[in-house]
C-alpha positions in Angstrom: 181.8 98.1 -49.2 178.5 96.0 -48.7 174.8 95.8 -48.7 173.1 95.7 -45.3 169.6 94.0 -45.0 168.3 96.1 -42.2 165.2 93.8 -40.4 162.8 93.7 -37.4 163.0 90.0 -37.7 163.4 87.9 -40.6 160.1 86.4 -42.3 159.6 85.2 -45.9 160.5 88.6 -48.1 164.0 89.0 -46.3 164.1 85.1 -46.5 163.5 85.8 -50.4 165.9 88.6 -50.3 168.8 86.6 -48.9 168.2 83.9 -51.3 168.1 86.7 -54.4 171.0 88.4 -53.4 172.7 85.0 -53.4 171.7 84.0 -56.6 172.7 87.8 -58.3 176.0 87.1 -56.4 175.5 90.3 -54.3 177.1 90.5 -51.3 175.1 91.4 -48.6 175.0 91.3 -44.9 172.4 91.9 -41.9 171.5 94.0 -39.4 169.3 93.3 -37.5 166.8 96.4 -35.6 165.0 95.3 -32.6 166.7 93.9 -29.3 169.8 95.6 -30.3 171.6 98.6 -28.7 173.0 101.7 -31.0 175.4 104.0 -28.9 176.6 107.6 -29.9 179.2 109.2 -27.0 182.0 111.2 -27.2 184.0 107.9 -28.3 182.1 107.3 -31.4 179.4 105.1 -32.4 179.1 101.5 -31.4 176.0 99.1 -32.4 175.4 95.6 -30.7 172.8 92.6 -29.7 173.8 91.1 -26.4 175.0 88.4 -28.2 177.3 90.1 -31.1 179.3 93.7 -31.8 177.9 95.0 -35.1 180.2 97.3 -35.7 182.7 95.9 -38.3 179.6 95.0 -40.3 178.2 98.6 -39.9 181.5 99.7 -40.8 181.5 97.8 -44.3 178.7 98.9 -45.4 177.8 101.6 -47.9 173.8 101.0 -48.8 171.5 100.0 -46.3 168.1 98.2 -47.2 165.7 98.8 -44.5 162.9 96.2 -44.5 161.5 97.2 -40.2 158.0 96.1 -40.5 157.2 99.0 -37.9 156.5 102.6 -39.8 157.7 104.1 -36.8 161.2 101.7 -36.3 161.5 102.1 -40.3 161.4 105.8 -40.1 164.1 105.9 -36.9 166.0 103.2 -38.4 166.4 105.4 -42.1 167.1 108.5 -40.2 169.7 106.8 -37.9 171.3 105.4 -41.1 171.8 108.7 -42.8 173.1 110.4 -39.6 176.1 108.0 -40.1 176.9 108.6 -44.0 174.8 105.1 -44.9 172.9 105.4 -48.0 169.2 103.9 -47.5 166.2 102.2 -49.5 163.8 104.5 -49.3 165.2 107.5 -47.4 164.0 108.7 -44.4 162.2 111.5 -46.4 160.5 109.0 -48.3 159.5 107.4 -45.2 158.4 110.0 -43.6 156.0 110.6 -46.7 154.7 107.4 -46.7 154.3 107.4 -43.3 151.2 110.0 -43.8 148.3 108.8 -45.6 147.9 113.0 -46.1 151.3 113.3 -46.4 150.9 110.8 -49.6 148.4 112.2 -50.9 149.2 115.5 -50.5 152.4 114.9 -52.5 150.0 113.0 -55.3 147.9 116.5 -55.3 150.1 118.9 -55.8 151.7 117.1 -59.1 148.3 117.3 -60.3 147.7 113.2 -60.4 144.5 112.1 -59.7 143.6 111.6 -55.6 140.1 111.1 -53.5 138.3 113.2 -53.1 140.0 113.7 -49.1 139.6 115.9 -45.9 141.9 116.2 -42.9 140.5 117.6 -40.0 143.2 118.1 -37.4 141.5 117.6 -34.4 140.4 115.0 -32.4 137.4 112.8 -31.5 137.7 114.0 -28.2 139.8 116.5 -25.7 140.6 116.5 -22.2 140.5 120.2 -20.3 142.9 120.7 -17.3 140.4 119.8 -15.0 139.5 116.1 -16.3 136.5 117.4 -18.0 136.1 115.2 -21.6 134.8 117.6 -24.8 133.5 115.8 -28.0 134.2 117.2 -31.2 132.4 114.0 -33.1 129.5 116.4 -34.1 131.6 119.2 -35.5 133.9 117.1 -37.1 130.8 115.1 -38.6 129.9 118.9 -39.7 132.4 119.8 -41.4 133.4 116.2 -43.7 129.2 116.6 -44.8 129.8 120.1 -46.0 132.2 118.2 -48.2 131.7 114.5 -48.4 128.2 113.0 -49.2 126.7 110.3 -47.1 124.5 108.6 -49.9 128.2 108.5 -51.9 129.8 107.0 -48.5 132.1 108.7 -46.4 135.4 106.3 -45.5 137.8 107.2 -42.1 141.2 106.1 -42.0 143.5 105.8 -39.8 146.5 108.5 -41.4 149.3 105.7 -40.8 147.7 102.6 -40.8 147.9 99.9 -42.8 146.2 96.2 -43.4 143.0 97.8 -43.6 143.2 99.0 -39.6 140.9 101.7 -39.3 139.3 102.0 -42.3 135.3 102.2 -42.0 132.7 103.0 -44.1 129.8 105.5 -43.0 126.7 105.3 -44.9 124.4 107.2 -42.0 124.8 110.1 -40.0 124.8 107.5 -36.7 127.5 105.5 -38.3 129.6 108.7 -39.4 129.7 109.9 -35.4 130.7 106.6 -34.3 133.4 105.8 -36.4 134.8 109.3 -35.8 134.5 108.3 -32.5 136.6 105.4 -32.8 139.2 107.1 -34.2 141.1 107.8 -31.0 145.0 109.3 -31.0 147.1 106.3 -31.3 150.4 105.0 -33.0 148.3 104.5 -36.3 146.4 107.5 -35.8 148.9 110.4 -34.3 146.6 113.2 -34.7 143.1 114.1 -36.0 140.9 112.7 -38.5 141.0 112.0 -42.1 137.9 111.1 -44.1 137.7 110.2 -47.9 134.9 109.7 -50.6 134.2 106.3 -51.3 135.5 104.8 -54.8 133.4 102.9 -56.5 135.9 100.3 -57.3 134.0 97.5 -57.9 135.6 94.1 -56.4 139.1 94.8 -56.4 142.0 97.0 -55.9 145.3 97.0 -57.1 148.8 97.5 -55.9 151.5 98.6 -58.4 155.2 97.9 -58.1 157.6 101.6 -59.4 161.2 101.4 -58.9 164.7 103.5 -59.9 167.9 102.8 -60.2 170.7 105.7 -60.1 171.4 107.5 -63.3 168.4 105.4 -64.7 164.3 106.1 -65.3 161.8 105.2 -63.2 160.1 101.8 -64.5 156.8 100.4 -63.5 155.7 97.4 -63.9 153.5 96.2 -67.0 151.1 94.2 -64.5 149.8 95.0 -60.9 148.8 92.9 -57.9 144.7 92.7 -58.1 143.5 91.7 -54.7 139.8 90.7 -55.2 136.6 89.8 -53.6 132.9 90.9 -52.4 133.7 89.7 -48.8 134.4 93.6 -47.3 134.0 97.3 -49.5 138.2 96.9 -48.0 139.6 94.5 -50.8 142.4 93.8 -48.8 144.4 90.3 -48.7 144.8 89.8 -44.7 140.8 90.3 -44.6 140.5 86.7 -46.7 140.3 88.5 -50.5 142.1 86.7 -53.2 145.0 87.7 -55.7 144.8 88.1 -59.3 147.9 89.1 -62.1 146.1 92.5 -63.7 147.4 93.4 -67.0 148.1 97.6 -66.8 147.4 100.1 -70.5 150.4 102.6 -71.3 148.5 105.4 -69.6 148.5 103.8 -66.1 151.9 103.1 -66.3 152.8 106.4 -67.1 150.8 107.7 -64.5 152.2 105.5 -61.9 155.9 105.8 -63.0 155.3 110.3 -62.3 153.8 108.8 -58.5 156.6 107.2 -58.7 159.0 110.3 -59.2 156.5 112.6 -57.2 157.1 110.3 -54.1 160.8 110.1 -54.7 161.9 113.3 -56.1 165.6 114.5 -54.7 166.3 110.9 -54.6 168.5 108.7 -56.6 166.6 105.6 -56.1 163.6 104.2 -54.2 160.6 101.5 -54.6 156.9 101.9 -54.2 154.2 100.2 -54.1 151.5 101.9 -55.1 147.5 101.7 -53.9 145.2 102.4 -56.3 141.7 102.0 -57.5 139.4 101.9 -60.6 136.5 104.9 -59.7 133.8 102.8 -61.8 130.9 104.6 -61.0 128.2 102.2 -63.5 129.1 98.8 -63.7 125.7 97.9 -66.4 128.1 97.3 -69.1 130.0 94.4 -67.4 129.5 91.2 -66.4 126.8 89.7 -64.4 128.0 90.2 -60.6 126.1 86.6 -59.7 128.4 84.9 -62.3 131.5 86.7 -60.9 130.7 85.8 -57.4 130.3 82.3 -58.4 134.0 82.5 -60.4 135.5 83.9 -57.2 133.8 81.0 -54.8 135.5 78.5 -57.5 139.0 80.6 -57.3 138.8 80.6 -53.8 138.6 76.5 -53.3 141.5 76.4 -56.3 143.3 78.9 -53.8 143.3 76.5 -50.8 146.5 74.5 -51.9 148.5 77.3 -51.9 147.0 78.8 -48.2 147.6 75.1 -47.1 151.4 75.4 -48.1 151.8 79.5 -46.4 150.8 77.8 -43.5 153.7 75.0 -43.7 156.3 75.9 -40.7 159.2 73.9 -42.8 159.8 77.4 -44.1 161.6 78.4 -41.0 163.9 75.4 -41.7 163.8 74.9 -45.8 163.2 77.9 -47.4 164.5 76.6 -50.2 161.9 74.1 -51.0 159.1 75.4 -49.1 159.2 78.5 -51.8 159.3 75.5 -55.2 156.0 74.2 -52.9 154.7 77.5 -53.3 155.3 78.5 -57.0 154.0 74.7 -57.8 151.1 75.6 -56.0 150.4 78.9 -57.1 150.8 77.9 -60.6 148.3 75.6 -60.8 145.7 78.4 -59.0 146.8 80.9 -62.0 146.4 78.1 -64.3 142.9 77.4 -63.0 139.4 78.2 -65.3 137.9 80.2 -62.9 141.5 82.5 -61.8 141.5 83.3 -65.7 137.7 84.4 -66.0 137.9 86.2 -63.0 141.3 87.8 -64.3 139.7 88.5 -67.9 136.8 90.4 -65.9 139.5 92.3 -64.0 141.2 93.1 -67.5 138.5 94.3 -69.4 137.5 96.5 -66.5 140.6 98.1 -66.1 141.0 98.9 -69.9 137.8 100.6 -70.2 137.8 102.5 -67.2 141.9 103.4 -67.4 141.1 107.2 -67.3 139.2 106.8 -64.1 142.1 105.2 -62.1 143.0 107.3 -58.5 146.4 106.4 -56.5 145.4 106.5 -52.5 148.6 105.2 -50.7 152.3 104.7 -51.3 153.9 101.8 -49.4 157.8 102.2 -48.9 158.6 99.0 -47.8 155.9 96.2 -49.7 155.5 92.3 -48.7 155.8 90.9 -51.7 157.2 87.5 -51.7 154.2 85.6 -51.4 151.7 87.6 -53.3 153.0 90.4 -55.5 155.9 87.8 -56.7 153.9 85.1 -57.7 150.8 87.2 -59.1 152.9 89.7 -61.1 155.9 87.5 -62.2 158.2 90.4 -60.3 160.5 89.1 -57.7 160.9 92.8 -56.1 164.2 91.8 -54.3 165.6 92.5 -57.9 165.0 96.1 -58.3 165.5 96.2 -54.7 169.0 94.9 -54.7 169.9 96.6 -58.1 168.7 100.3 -56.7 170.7 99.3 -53.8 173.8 98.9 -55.8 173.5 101.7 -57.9 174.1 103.8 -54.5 177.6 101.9 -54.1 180.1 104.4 -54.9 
């Protein structure tokens, strides 16, 4: 019995995944999840592209890895899975909990770890009445996040299933709070209502931590995080131009990621996470002077260009293989550069000092990682990925 590399289509981490599996000497297969039929009848099951049956290579496998991009295809896809004895990475319960913003965070809450400040109100913008007549709630809705959330603190509204930084605006005036609630119309990322959040003061960066477990084995998380960087948006998000810096983690963040970790997963043998979180530094006096940061980051940012140049290069599609030494060449050099180490020392310090002040936001169940969390944190996730998969195998 095999591995099966579920995908939506395959891009640079199920590239990386192929080539890891190879190189571990794991066998794996794919499957792919888009233009491809899945039949239950009275005769059985039966799975196939117009092109291919799928059904010996459904048949020989035990642990399914599902990488669909969509939250929505990833969810059906885990759930589909399970209905036919496959074993999956993450399980459709832990997809459904990621799935949720709320859900997340509601999870994070109840095991006591630290959270935003955060208030769901399940109802939204605006309603339609039988006879076509439109009601807005944005005023009462507005009502009720004040009585909770302060305006001079900032008051942030998310999207509940978004992700890449969809959605998510700041409101620092009563105007700007009723608009942005009025944005926040029932959609795919939005299914219902309206969430709303304090504002962290996290500085100039974010970061994303990488948990994983194995069966029969302890959760681990990893001893340095993914710091995405940058004054360009209060969203220090990577695909809105911020840049990526290795952050070294204290004992007590680990620990407290590694229980997210379990929280998120508990009832299941093995899973991976990547973890949002942020540094609530509410007085930055004691650090460094925020003109000589910026200037560090325009600096990183011109070392950075070699290794956008080479994410750009299409010969991935036809040499993976050497497009991804490019890369690491590339990428080595930024992380060797003066002004990626200042930047990361800032980051450092910061995080040390402020460790106790650290709140996890968002769980992501199935992380890019090949060109940015691999390079920055020296963890290829494909390995724990793989190796949880493998513990499933009978």
């Amino acid at each position: 019995m095999s591995i099966a590399l579920l995908y939506e289509r395959s891009e640079n981490d199920e590239a990386g995944l192929k080539q890891t599996a190879q190189q571990l000497g794991i066998d794996l297969s794919f499957m792919p999840f888009r233009k491809i039929a899945l039949t239950i009848s009275k005769e059985g099951f039966n799975v196939k592209t117009k092109g291919k049956d799928y059904l010996e290579t459904f048949n020989q496998t035990a642990v399914v890895i599902n990488r669909a991009q969509s939250k929505n295809r990833r969810l059906q896809a885990s759930y589909i899975m399970e209905m036919l004895d496959k074993k999956t990475i993450n399980t459709s319960q832990v997809e459904f909990t990621c799935y949720s913003k709320l859900r997340t965070l509601l999870q994070l809450w109840r095991a006591g770890l630290p959270v935003p400040k955060t208030v769901f109100v399940p109802c939204d913008a605006s309603d339609f009445m039988k006879n076509h007549n439109e009601i807005h709630n944005e005023v009462d809705i507005a009502d009720l996040f004040q009585a909770e959330l302060s305006l001079d603190d900032g008051i942030v509204i998310k999207a509940d299933a978004g992700t890449h930084g969809k959605m998510i605006m700041l409101s620092k005036t009563r105007e700007e709070l009723l608009s942005n609630i009025k944005e926040t119309k029932p959609n795919i990322i939005n299914p219902i209502g309206v969430v709303a959040q304090e504002l962290i003061k996290k500085w100039f960066y974010d970061l994303r931590i990488i948990v994983y477990k194995e069966k029969g084995k302890q959760p681990v998380c990893h001893n340095t995080a993914l710091a995405r960087a940058g004054f360009k948006d209060f969203r220090t998000n990577t695909f809105l131009g911020n840049l990526v810096f290795e952050a070294k983690l204290p004992q007590s963040v680990l620990d407290l990621a590694s229980k997210c970790g379990d929280t998120l997963g508990k009832g299941n043998d093995a899973w991976i996470f990547a973890l949002d979180a942020m540094i609530n530094v509410v007085d930055n006096k004691q650090q460094v002077d925020e003109a000589y940061l910026k200037a560090q980051l325009d600096l990183a940012a011109q070392d950075y260009l070699p290794v956008q140049k080479v994410k750009t290069d299409e010969t991935r599609l036809t040499n993976f293989s050497a497009w991804n030494s490019r890369l690491e060449q590339t990428f080595s050099t930024y992380a060797n550069s003066d002004s990626y180490q200042k930047v990361k020392s800032v980051i450092d310090e910061n995080i040390e000092s402020n460790k106790s002040a650290i709140v996890f936001h968002e769980a992501n169940s199935c992380p890019e990682f090949w060109e940015n969390t691999r390079l920055v944190t020296g963890l290829n996730v494909a390995v724990p990925l793989l190796k949880a998969a493998q513990s499933l195998i009978d």
